[in-house]
Each structure stands twice: as structure tokens, then as C-alpha cells.
KEMI-302928 format. One record per residue (C-alpha): residue number from 1; x, z negated, y. Coordinates in pm, 1 decimal, always signed. Example, Ala and Ser with C-alpha at 12.3 -4.5 7.8 and 13.67 -1.06 7.14 Angstrom:
KEMI-302928
> num:u:w:v
> 1:+1230.0:-780.0:-450.0 .
> 2:+1367.0:-714.0:-106.0 .
***
This chain:
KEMI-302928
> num:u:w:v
> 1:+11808.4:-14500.3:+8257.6 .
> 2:+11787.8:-14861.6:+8134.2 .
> 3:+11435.8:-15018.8:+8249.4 .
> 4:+11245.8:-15144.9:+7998.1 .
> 5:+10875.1:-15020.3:+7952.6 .
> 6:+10732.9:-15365.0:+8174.9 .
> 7:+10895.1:-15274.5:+8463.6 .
> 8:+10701.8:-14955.5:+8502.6 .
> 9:+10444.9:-15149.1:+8634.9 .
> 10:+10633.3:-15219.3:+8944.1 .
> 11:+10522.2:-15046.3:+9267.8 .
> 12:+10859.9:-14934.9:+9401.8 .
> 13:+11159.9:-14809.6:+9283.7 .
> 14:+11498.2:-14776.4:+9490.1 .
> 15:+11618.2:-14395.5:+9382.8 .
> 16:+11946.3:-14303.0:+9573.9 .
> 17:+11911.8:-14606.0:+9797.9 .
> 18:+11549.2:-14517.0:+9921.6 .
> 19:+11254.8:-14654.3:+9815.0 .
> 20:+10967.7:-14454.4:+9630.5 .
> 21:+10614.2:-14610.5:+9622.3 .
> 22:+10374.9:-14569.0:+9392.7 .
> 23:+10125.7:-14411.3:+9397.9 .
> 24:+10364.0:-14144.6:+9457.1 .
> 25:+10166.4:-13869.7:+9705.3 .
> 26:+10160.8:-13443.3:+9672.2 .
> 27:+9989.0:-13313.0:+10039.8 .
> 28:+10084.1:-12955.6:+9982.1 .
> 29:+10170.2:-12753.1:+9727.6 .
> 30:+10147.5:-12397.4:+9548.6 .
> 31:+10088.4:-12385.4:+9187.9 .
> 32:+10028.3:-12130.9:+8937.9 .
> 33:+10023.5:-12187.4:+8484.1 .
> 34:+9976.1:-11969.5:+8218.9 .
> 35:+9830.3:-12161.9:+7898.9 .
> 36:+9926.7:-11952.0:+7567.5 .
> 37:+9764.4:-12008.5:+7221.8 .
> 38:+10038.0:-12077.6:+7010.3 .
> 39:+10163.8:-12202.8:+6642.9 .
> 40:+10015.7:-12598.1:+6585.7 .
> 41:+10279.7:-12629.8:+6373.7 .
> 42:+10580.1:-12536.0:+6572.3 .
> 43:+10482.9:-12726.8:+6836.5 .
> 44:+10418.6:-13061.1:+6624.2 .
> 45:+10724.8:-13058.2:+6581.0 .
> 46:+10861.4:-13008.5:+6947.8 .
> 47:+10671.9:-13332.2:+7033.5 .
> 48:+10910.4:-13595.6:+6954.1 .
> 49:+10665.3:-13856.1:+6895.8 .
> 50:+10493.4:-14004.9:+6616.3 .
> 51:+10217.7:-14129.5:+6838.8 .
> 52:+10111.0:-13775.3:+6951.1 .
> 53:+9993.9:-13455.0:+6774.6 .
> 54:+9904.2:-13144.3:+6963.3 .
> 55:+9514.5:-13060.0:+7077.2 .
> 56:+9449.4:-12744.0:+6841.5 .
> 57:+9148.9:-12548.8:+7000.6 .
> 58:+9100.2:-12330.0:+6639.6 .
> 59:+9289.5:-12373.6:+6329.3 .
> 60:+9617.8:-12337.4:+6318.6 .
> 61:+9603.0:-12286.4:+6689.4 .
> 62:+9782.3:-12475.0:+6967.0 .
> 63:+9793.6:-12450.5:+7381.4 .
> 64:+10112.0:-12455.0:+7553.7 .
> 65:+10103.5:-12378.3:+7886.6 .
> 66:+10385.5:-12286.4:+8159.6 .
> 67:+10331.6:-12374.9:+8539.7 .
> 68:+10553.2:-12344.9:+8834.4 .
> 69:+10521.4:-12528.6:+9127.0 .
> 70:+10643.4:-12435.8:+9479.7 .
> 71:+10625.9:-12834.3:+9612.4 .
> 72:+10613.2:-12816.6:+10030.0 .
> 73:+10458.3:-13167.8:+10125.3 .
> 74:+10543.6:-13432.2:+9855.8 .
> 75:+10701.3:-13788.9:+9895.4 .
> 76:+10953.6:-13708.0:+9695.6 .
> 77:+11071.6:-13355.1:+9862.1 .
> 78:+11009.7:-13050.2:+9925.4 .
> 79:+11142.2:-12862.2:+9620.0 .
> 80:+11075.6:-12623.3:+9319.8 .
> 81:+10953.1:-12722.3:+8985.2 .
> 82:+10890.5:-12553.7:+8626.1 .
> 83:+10716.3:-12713.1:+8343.1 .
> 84:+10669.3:-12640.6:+7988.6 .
> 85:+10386.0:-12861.6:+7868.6 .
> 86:+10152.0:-12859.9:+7498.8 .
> 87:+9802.8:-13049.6:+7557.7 .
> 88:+9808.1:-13338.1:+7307.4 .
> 89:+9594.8:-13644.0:+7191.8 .
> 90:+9683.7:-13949.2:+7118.2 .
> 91:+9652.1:-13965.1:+6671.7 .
> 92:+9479.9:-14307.1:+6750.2 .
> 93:+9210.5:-14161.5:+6958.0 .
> 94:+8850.4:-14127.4:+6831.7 .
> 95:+8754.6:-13724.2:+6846.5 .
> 96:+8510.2:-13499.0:+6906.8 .
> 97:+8370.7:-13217.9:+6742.0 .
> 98:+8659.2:-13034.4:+6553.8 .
> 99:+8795.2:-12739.0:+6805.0 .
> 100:+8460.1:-12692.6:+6976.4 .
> 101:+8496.2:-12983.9:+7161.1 .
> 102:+8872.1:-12984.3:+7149.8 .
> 103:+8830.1:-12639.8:+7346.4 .
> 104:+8527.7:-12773.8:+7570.5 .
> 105:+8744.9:-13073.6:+7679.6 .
> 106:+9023.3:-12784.0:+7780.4 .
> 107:+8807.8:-12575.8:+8005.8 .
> 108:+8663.1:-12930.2:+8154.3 .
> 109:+9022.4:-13044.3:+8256.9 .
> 110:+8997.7:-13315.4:+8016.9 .
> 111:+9291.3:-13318.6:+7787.6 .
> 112:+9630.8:-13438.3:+7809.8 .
> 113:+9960.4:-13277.1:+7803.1 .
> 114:+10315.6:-13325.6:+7668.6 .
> 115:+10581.4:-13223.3:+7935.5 .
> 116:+10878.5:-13065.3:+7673.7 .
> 117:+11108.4:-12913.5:+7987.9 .
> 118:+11071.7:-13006.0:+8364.7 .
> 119:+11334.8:-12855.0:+8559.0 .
> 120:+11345.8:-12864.4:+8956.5 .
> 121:+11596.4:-12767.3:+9219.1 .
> 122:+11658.7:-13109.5:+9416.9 .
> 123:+11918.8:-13402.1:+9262.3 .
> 124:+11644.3:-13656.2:+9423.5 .
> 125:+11370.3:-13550.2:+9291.8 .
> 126:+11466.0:-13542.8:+8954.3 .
> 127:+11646.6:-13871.5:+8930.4 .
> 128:+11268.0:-14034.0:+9021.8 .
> 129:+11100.2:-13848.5:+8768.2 .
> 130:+11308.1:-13905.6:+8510.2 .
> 131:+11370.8:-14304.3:+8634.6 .
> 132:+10976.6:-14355.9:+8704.1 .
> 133:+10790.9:-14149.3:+8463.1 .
> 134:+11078.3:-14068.0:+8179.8 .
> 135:+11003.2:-13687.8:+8289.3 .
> 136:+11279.0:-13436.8:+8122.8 .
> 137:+11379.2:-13375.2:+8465.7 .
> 138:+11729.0:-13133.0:+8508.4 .
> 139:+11850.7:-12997.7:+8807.3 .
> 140:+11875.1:-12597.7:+8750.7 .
> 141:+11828.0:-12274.7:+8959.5 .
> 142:+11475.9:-12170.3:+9016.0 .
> 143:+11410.9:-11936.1:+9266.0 .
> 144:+10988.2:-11889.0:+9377.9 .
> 145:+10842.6:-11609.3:+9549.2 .
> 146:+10444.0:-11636.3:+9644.7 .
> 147:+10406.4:-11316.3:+9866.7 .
> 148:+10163.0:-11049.2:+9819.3 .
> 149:+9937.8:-11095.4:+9542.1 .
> 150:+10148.6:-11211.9:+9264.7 .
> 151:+10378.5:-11512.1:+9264.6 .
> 152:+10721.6:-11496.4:+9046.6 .
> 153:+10940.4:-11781.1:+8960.7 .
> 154:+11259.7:-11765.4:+8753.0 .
> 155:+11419.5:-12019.7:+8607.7 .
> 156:+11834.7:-11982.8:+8541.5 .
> 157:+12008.3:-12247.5:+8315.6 .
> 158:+12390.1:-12299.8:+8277.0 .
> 159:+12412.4:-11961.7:+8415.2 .
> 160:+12174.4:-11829.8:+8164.7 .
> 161:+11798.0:-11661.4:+8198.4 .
> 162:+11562.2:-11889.9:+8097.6 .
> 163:+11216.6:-11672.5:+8190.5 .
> 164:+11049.4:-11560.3:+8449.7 .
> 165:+10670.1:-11607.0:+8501.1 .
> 166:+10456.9:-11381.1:+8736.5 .
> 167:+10093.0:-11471.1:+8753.4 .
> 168:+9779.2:-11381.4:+8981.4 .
> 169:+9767.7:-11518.7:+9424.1 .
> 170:+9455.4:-11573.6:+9540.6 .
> 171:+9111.8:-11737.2:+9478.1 .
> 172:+8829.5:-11825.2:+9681.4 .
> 173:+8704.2:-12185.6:+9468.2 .
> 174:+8763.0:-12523.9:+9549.1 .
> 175:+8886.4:-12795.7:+9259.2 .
> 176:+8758.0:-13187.5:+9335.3 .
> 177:+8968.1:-13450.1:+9232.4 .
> 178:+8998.0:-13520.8:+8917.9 .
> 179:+9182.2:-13791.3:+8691.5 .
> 180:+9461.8:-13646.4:+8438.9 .
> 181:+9689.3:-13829.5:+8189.1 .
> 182:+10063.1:-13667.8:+8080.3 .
> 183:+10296.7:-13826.9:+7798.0 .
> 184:+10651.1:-13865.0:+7811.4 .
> 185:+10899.8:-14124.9:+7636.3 .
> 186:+11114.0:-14355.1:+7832.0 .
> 187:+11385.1:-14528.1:+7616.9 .
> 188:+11204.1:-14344.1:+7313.3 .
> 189:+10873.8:-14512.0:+7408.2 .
> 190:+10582.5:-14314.8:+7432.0 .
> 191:+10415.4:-14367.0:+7790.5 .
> 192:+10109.5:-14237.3:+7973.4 .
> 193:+10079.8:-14147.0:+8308.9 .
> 194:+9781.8:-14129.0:+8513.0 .
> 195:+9741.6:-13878.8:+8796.9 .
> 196:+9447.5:-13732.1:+9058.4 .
> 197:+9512.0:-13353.8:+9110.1 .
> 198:+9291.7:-13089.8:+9347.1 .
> 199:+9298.0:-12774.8:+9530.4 .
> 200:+9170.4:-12480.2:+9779.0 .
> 201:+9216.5:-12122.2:+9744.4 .
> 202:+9202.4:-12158.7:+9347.9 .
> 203:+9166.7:-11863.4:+9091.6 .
> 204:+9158.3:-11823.4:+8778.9 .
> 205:+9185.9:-11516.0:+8550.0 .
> 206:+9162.0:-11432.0:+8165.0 .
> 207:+9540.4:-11302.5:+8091.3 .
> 208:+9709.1:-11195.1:+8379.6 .
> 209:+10025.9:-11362.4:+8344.6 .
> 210:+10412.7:-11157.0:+8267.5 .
> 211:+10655.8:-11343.2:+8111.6 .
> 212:+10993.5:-11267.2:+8010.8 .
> 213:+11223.2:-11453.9:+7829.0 .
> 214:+11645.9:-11475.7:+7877.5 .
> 215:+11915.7:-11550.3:+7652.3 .
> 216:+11889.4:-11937.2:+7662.0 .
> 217:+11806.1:-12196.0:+7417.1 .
> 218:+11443.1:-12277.2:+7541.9 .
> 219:+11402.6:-11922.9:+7584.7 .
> 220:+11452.7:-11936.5:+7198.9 .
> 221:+11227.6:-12236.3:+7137.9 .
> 222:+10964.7:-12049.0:+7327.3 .
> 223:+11021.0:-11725.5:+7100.6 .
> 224:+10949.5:-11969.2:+6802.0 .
> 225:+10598.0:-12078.5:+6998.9 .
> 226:+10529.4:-11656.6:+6922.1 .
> 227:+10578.4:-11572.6:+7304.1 .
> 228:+10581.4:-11377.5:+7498.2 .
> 229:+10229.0:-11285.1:+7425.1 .
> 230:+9907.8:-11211.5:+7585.4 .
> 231:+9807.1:-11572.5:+7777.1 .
> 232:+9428.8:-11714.4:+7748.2 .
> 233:+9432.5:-11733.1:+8100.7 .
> 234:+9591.5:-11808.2:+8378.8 .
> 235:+9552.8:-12023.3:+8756.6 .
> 236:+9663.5:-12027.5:+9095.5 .
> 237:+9650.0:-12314.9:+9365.6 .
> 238:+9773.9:-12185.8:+9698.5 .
> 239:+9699.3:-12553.5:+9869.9 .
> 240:+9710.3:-12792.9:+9563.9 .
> 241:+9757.6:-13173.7:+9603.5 .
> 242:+9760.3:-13488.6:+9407.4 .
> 243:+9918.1:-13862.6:+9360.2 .
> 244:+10044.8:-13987.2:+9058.1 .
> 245:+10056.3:-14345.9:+8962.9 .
> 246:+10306.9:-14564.8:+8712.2 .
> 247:+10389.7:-14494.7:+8368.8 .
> 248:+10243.4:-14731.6:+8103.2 .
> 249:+10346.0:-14804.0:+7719.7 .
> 250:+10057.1:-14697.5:+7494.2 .
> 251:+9939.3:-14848.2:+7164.3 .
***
């Protein structure tokens, strides 16, 4: 991956001889994340960027969160996703109240995040994230199952378990569109991307999440966060959808 930040304004990109557009369109999709209070410090330093610290929401106290995505409708495939994500600021940006408002922009859907591990199950689908939005895309075994009233992903790497997550199905509330922001680096340059997400049948629960953890490096890296533990809370979207746009240089 060679492009240079500018040409992430373009509005097309040929990935395996087809063309992507931007904005690049979600119609269906199932989605369910567990956010975890974790160690500020350990996950400063899993952010490789200068330009970014992690959101902490009490002292001490970071949010990582782990969502899997079951992706049925989406311009770039139908296919399965896991990410592995800390909310972040930018260390430029002006700030609120310390951890009271930190925490108040969390429950609003207001702060950012830092995607650390993406994996999917589709070649295509990860060549465009990682070529459009520098996402840590990898191509790895994930296998998702959203009957009854839990859904369970796992997620195997180089042969290895990674983790499963099992959260909460179900939820009667409705999310409006609203307009997120995710980091990533591209060529080692910190970028922002801006994207619209919504959804039906949403829940959301205090806890409820079961996660295990395999014999695999991130496994390892999540051990370090202080998980498995207890999660703040978690979410389901049985009909989520969204667009995303291009990514952007900040500074």
C-alpha cells in the first residue's frame, strides 16, 4: 500500500480490478460490542501514534471495546468482521470536563475510536479497507452464529484461538443516524475517517457479554488490557446500517 495521504480524497478506488465508490454503503448488517474498562496506560501504548491518547472515563481508566459484525448487505461483500477498538481523542483537541464529560460524550455516541485489530473472512474486503482507510485488515477464520438469544463469534488466527465473544440478541429501540469518526495510520500517518451509522431492533445491557481468550498473541495483548473481565455494557443491532466516507490526514 503506496498512496500517499492526498489521494484519499479521491472518490474511487480500483480494488481487484473493480471499482469501490465512496461513500462506501452498509444496507444490512448484525452487530453486537462489548466495551471493557481497562488499564489507560496499557493501552497508550497500543496506540501507535503520537497524535492520539486514549479517552479515560475515570482515572487511570480506559474503554476498549470488542464488536463483531455479521455484514449481509454491504458494497464491499457480504462477509464477517471482528474489531478491537480503544475510544481516543485527538491530544490537540480542546476538552471537556475531566471524565464527567469524557464519560457523557461515551454514552452520547460522541467519541472516537482507535481500530488496533480488524480481521474479516473475505480477501476483497480486506484489501479495500486496508487500501482506502489504512484499516488493520487480515484475512482469518471467524465463524458467527446469531440464533436464539445470544450471538457468538470466534475468531481463529494461524490456526490459533484468538477469543470468542457471546453477547445479548434482541432489542426493541431504534438508533438515528448519527456522524462517527475512527483513526487509523496509512503509511504511518494518522488519518480520520468519517462515518453515519444506525439501527432497528437495538439493545443494550449493563454486562452481559462472555469472553474467552485462546492461546494467540492478541489474546495475550488483551490479557495485558486485564480481560477477560466483567464488561460496562454491552449492544446488539440485528438490522444495523451505515456509509463511510474517505480517510483524511489530521493536524
Amino acid at each position: 500500500m503506496n498512496a500517499m495521504p492526498a489521494a484519499h480524497a479521491a472518490a474511487s478506488f480500483m480494488i481487484q480490478g473493480r471499482e469501490v465508490r465512496l461513500p462506501v454503503v452498509v444496507r444490512d448488517a448484525s452487530s453486537g460490542a462489548a466495551t471493557y474498562a481497562v488499564s489507560a496506560e496499557t493501552a497508550r501504548r497500543l496506540i501507535p501514534s503520537a497524535a492520539l491518547e486514549p479517552v479515560e472515563v475515570w482515572p487511570g481508566r480506559a474503554l476498549c471495546s470488542i464488536a463483531v459484525i455479521d455484514y449481509r448487505d454491504n458494497d464491499l461483500g457480504d462477509y464477517h468482521e471482528v474489531s478491537i477498538a480503544f475510544f481516543v481523542r485527538e491530544k490537540a483537541a480542546a476538552r471537556g470536563l475531566p471524565y464527567v464529560g469524557a464519560l457523557a460524550d461515551f454514552l452520547r455516541g460522541r467519541v472516537a475510536t482507535y481500530i488496533r485489530h480488524l480481521p474479516v473472512d473475505q480477501a476483497f474486503t480486506c484489501e479495500a479497507g486496508r487500501t482506502i482507510w489504512g484499516f488493520p485488515k487480515t484475512v482469518e477464520r471467524i465463524t458467527f452464529s446469531s440464533e436464539g438469544a445470544r450471538a457468538t463469534c470466534t475468531l481463529q488466527m494461524n490456526g490459533s484461538h484468538v477469543l470468542t465473544l457471546s453477547v445479548p440478541r434482541g432489542g426493541g429501540r431504534r438508533l438515528p443516524d448519527s456522524v462517527m469518526t475512527t483513526y487509523s495510520l496509512i503509511d504511518g500517518v494518522p488519518h480520520k475517517t468519517a462515518f453515519s451509522s444506525g439501527g432497528e431492533e437495538v439493545g443494550f445491557h449493563l454486562g452481559g457479554a462472555e469472553l474467552s481468550l485462546g492461546a494467540h498473541p492478541i489474546a495475550d495483548e488483551l490479557r495485558s488490557l486485564g480481560l477477560p473481565k466483567r464488561a460496562l455494557m454491552t449492544m446488539w443491532m440485528e438490522h444495523m446500517h451505515g456509509s463511510f466516507d474517505g480517510a483524511v490526514p489530521i493536524g
